[in-house]
Steps between C-alpha positions, in 0.01 A plus 500: 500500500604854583846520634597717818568817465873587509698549853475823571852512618630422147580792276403796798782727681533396830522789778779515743281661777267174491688324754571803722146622549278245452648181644316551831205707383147432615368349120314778328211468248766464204638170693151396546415550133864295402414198708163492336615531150796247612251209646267546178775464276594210695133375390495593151406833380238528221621721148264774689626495845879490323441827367343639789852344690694661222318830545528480872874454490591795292270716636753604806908450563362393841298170386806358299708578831216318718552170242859530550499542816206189559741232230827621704335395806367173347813439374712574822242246671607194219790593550554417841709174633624358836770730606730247801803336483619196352646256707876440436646196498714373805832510207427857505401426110167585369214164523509302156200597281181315542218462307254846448241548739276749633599729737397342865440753785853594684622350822361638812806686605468681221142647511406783702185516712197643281689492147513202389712381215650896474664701772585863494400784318402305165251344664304813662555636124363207347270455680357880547534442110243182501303690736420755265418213208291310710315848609456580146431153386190496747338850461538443075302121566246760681443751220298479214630417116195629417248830625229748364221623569260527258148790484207473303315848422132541522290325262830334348586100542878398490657137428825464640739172402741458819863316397391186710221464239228616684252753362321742688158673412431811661145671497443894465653714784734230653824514657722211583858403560673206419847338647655182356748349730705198509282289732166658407295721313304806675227741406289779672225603379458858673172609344313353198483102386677277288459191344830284526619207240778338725731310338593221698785444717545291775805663608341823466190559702314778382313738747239776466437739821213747505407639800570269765460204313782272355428276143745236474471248164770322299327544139182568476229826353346678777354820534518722795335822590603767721322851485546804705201652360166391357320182586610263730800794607765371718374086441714258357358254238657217328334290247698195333430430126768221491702271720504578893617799770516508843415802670617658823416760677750729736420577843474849602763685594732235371660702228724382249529185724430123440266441724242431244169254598387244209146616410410262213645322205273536227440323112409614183194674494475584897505847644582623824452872611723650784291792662684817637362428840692209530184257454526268187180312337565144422621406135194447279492398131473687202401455122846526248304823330527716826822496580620834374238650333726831452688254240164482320445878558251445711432631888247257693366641841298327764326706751768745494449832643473743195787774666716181481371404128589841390829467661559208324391655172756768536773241437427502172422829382332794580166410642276879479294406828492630805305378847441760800239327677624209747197353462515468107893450564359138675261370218608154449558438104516205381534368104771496217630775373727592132819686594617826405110628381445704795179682280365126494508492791357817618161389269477214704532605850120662535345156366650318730527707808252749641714770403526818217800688344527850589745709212781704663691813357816314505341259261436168744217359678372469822308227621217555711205304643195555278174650635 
């Protein structure tokens, strides 16, 4: 088992203008950042994150002072005890010892209204002092130990491992950001799709938002789909390989809010698609071999307009055509289709729609309707 890393107090000059300025102080980013590295510690710090601690500490004069000054308050805290008088004896002699026991709260005469078992100064110090922990205690069990966001390029797929064990595939021209916390596990997927490998953890609940809808699973292999551009632009789509999801949607105008509406829990092999407009189509099945087809290499459209096929296209690599006319722009296509051969194509497009290729200058294509 790794063993803590050392105090930070022990070994480090101390700074006489600690007390003096900071004391009172608002707590900064550094005391933030102190807390945090304080409560993980507390948890058990991995050989990575105790070099990252390590490298954190001697990185600035002002983090040691910000773990001094967090231990010195700690310590002040445990060191606290009842501060009243003893009763004297009616010889005038000090009571015979007892046995030890725990402090019990003083007498009444000797508490002051709104203080408790301290009076006076100490306690306003003490307990502008625990103020400051407890602050700092809650807004480090709200941060992350974990962010990043992670980019695919065009016509490039990327496998990301997370530290909770999950493992992330991201198809061409994606871009997503991930935050573990304490209490959950988050990811946005701002433009692209994924598929997710969720390791499980009860404790954990992992949740995907795209758009304005909301994945939440526990451990399960999912993908979801969230394009800006190309077909299906702006929808949401979640298909479930593995193990279950539910899926919410967010009301407009609600924000970053919670009020979220439970649109369907679905199973392995179910989709459910999440239009732009706000309208969603019931979940439907679907064979194991279409879920993903980008894994595969592979592009599968369905009536899709062919503006929005190219569009699509472009995500993974340069596609050489070009459409002017809106009414080509709207020819449904419809078929399966090899990734990253945009020549292939470009052959196929006149045999199966009543269109021709018209060389360019520049070197592309346009598309127009054939006579």
């Amino acid at each position: 088992m790794t063993s803590p890393p050392p105090r930070p107090h022990a070994g480090l000059p101390a700074r006489d203008d600690d007390a003096s300025s900071a004391d009172h102080a608002p707590a900064s980013a550094t005391d933030v950042a102190a807390a945090d590295w304080d409560t993980r510690a507390g948890a058990g710090l991995s050989a990575t994150e105790r070099g990252q601690y390590l490298q954190w500490l001697h990185a600035s004069p002002a983090h040691a002072r910000a773990i001094q000054r967090l231990d010195a308050t700690m310590s002040a805290v445990r060191a606290l005890r009842p501060a009243w008088p003893a009763p004297a004896s009616a010889a005038g002699t000090p009571p015979s010892p007892g046995p030890t026991r725990r402090p019990t709260a003083p007498p009444a005469s000797h508490r002051r209204p709104g203080v408790g078992w301290l009076a006076g100064p100490a306690a306003w110090g003490v307990g502008a002092a625990m103020g400051v922990v407890v602050a700092l205690a809650a807004h480090t069990w709200r941060q992350p130990t974990f962010s990043s966001p992670y980019a695919s390029a065009p016509a490039q797929r990327l496998n990301v491992q997370l530290p909770d064990g999950s493992r992330l595939e991201l198809d061409a021209d994606t871009r997503l950001d991930v935050a573990l916390y304490r209490d959950r596990r988050e990811v946005h997927v701002r433009d692209g799709q994924a598929l997710f490998d969720v390791a499980p953890d009860r404790a954990r609940p992992f949740r995907v938002r795209a758009g304005d809808a909301e994945v939440t699973v526990v451990g399960t292999r999912f993908v979801v789909r969230h394009r800006l551009t190309g077909a299906h632009a702006g929808d949401v789509g979640v298909v479930v390989e593995e193990g279950r999801v539910v899926v919410r949607r967010r009301p407009p105008g609600d924000g970053d809010g919670d009020a979220l509406k439970v649109a369907h829990t679905l199973g392995a092999n179910q989709a459910l698609d999440l239009a732009a407009d706000g309208s969603s189509g019931a979940p439907r099945t679907v064979s194991a071999a279409s879920i993903a087809p980008w894994r595969r290499g592979m592009v599968r459209f369905d009536g899709t307009p062919l503006a929005d096929a190219l569009a699509e296209l472009a995500h993974y690599g340069p596609v050489r055509l070009v459409v002017r006319d809106p009414a080509v722009a709207a020819l449904p296509i419809a078929g399966t289709f090899r990734l990253g051969q945009p020549d292939a194509f470009a052959d196929v497009l006149p045999r199966i729609l009543p269109v021709r290729l018209q060389r360019q200058a520049d070197g592309t294509s346009e598309v127009v309707a054939a006579p």
